[in-house]
Every structure is written in structure tokens, then in C-alpha cells.
N, C-alpha and C positions, 0 to 999 in steps of 0.2 A: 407576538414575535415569530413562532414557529408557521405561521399565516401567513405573514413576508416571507419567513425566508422559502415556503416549499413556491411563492408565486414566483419567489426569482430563482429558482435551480428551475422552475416549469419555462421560465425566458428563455436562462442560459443554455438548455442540453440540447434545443432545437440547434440553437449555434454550433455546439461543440460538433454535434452528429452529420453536419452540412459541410462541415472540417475535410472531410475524406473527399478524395479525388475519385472518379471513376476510371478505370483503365482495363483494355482489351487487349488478352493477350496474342503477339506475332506468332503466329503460327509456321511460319520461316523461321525463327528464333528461340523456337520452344522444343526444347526437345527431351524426350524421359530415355534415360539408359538403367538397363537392370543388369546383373550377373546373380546367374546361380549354377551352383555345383553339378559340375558334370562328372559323373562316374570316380569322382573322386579324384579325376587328374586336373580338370583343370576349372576357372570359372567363365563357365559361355556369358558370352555377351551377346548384347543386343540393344536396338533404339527404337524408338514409336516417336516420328515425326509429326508434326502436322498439329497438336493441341489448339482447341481452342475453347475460350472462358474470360471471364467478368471478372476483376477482381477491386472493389472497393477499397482505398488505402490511402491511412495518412501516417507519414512518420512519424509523426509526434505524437501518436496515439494509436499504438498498434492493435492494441485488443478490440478496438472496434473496426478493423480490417475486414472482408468478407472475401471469400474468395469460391467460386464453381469453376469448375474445369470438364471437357470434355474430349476423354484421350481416345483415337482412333485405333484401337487394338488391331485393325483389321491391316494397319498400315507397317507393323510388326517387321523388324528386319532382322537376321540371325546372321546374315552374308551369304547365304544359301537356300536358295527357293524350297529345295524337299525339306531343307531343316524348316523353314516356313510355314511350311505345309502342314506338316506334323505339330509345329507347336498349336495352329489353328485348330487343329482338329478336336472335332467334339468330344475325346477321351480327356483335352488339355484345354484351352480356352475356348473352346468351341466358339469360334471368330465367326462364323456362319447364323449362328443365334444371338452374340452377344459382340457385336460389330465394335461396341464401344466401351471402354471404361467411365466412370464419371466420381469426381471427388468433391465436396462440399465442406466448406470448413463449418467450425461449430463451434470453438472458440479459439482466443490467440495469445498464449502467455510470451511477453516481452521476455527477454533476455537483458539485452542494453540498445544502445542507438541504433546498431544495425544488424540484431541476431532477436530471430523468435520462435519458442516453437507451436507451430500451429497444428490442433488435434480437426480433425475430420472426419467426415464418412467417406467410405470408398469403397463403392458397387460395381465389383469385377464378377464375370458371370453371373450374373444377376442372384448374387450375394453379395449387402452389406457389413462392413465390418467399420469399425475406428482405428483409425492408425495417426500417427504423429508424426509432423514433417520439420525436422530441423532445418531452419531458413535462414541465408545469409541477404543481406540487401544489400548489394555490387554496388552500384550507384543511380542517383535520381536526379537526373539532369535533361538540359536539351541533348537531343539527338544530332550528334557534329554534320549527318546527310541531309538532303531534301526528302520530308517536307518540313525539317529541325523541329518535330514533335516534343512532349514533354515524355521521356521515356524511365521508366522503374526496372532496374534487372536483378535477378535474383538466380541463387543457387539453394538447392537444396538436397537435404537425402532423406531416407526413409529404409526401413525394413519390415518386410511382412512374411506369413510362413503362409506358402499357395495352400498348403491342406486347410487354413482357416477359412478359406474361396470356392470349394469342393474342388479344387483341382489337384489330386491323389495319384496320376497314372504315375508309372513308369519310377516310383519309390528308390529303386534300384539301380536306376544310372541321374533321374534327376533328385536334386538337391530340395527339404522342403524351404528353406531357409532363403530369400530372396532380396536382396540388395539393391537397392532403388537412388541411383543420380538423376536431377531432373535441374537442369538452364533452363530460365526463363527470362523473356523479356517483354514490358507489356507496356502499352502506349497512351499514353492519358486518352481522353474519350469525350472532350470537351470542348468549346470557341476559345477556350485560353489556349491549347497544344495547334493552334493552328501557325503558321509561318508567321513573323511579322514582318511588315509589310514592305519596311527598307532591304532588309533580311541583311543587316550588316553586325548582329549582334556575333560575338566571335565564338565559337563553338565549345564547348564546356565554361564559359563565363559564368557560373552561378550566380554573381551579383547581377549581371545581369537581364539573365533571363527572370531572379526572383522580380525585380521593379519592372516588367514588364509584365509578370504575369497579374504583380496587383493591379497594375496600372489598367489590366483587363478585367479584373475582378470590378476596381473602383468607377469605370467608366461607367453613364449609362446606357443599358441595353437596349433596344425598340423589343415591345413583349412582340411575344410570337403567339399565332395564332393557329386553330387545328384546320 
């Protein structure tokens, strides 16, 4: 008995693991904003546009989600160029050496249907650290535009203290304490999020867009060749 049953969990978990969708994040759509304390009056803000990353996911099984991202630090905006400037500089992010951030998840504890938190690595100035990303999942539907993709959006936050990243300057009017909002929205990556072909399905129809998408699953495909 224990003979059967490990040969049919060895069947099933190929299945289970083929479950997850692949999707690439819009780097139009993605966007990280942080605030941290300035001189004690106020909290500066700022955005880093432009993300982009792979992110593996199925809703019904979030722990086996995967997620890399690769943030463009260099793309850095405060609303002011010398503020820019200065955050770049090699006493603070030193943007000239270290042009990008990059996040890697590493596991994903579910919360419920649409709330998880995912812990990570996260190599800013070329120091790793783990940090943990509270994640909402907005919705997962077609995309109401052209090319009506199958689209995932997401909100999330995080917090990190920069002195855990060597970034220590300026103690004294900056904040170490760092507040992280991050939109995301990410595009399946697959012959299922392609248009179909009437293209009269009606825009957020979940019913159905889902019998279209199996109806792409269950068709047969001609293999592809390299």
C-alpha cells in the first residue's frame, strides 16, 4: 500500500505544480513608492517605475507561487533632480554601481482567497537581506483593452530599515525606518492570454473568459519545434 500510494502522489504533484500560470510583469503598471523620514518634519516620498519580473501563480494554491523582480533604482524619482541626485550618490544608493535592486521570493504563506505574505530575498546595494511583502490580489481577469490578455494585479507593502543595506549617510535628517507601497500588474505569458478570435467575449466576464481559457487548455495543440 504505501508503494501505491507514493507512485500516485509521484502522478499527481506533476499536475498539481503545471497548475500555475506564468505571468510578466507591466512594467507601465508596476510601480514601487517608499516614504521615509525626513528631518523629522515630514515623510519624503518617491517612486521607481519601470519593474520588471516573472512571477509564477495560481490562486488556488499560493504557496507554490514564485516570484523575481528587477527594480530599476536608477529610475528613482523624489520630484526633484539634486534630490535625485543626492539620493543616487554613492554615500546612499550608489545608483552608479548598483543601477538595480532585485527581489526573489523564497516562500508564500496564504492568508485567505486573496491576501498572502510572501517572504523574499532583496539585494539593494549589493546586500542581501529577507524581508516580507504583505500582498493583496486586486483581481484576475481578462484585461477589458486590446490585446484582452489574461491579467493578475496586485497591491502590496513592506518595510525595511536602509542601515540593514549599508546605507547609514545622513542619520540625522534621514529616516532609518523605510515604508515600501508597491502596484503591480502582470500579464499571463502564455497561447491561452492571447485575444480570441471573435473577440466578442464582454470584458470582465469571468464565466467566460474561464470556458474559453479551458476550451484552450483542452484543444489539441501542433507540438512545436526548436
Amino acid at each position: 500500500m504505501p508503494r501505491c500510494l507514493a507512485l500516485l502522489l509521484a502522478c499527481l504533484l506533476p499536475l498539481s505544480a503545471s497548475a500555475a500560470d506564468r505571468y510578466r510583469l507591466d512594467p507601465v503598471h508596476t510601480r514601487v513608492l517608499f516614504a521615509v523620514e525626513h528631518a523629522g518634519f515630514s515623510q519624503a516620498l518617491g517612486t521607481v517605475s519601470g519593474s520588471e519580473g516573472v512571477l509564477e501563480f495560481d490562486p488556488d494554491d499560493w504557496r507554490g507561487s514564485h516570484l523575481e523582480v528587477v527594480v530599476p533604482i536608477a529610475r528613482l524619482d523624489l520630484g526633484d533632480d539634486k534630490w535625485n541626485q543626492a539620493t543616487l550618490a554613492r554615500n546612499l544608493l550608489d545608483g552608479q554601481r548598483h543601477p538595480q535592486a532585485r527581489f526573489v521570493s523564497t516562500r508564500v504563506e496564504p492568508v485567505d482567497a486573496h491576501n498572502a505574505r510572501v517572504h523574499g530575498l532583496l539585494t539593494l546595494r549589493g546586500v542581501t537581506r529577507e524581508i516580507a511583502l504583505d500582498v493583496r490580489l486586486n483581481a484576475l481577469k481578462r484585461h477589458p483593452l486590446p490585446p484582452f490578455r489574461r491579467t493578475a494585479g496586485f497591491s502590496a507593502t513592506a518595510t525595511l530599515q536602509r542601515s540593514d543595506f549599508g546605507i547609514d549617510a545622513w542619520r540625522s535628517v534621514i529616516g532609518d525606518r523605510v515604508e515600501l507601497r508597491i502596484e503591480a500588474e502582470a500579464v499571463r505569458d502564455d497561447k491561452a492570454s492571447a485575444p480570441d478570435a471573435a473577440g466578442e467575449a464582454p470584458a470582465g466576464d469571468d464565466d467566460a473568459q474561464a470556458a474559453a481559457d479551458a476550451a484552450t487548455r483542452l484543444s489539441p495543440q501542433p507540438e512545436s519545434r526548436p
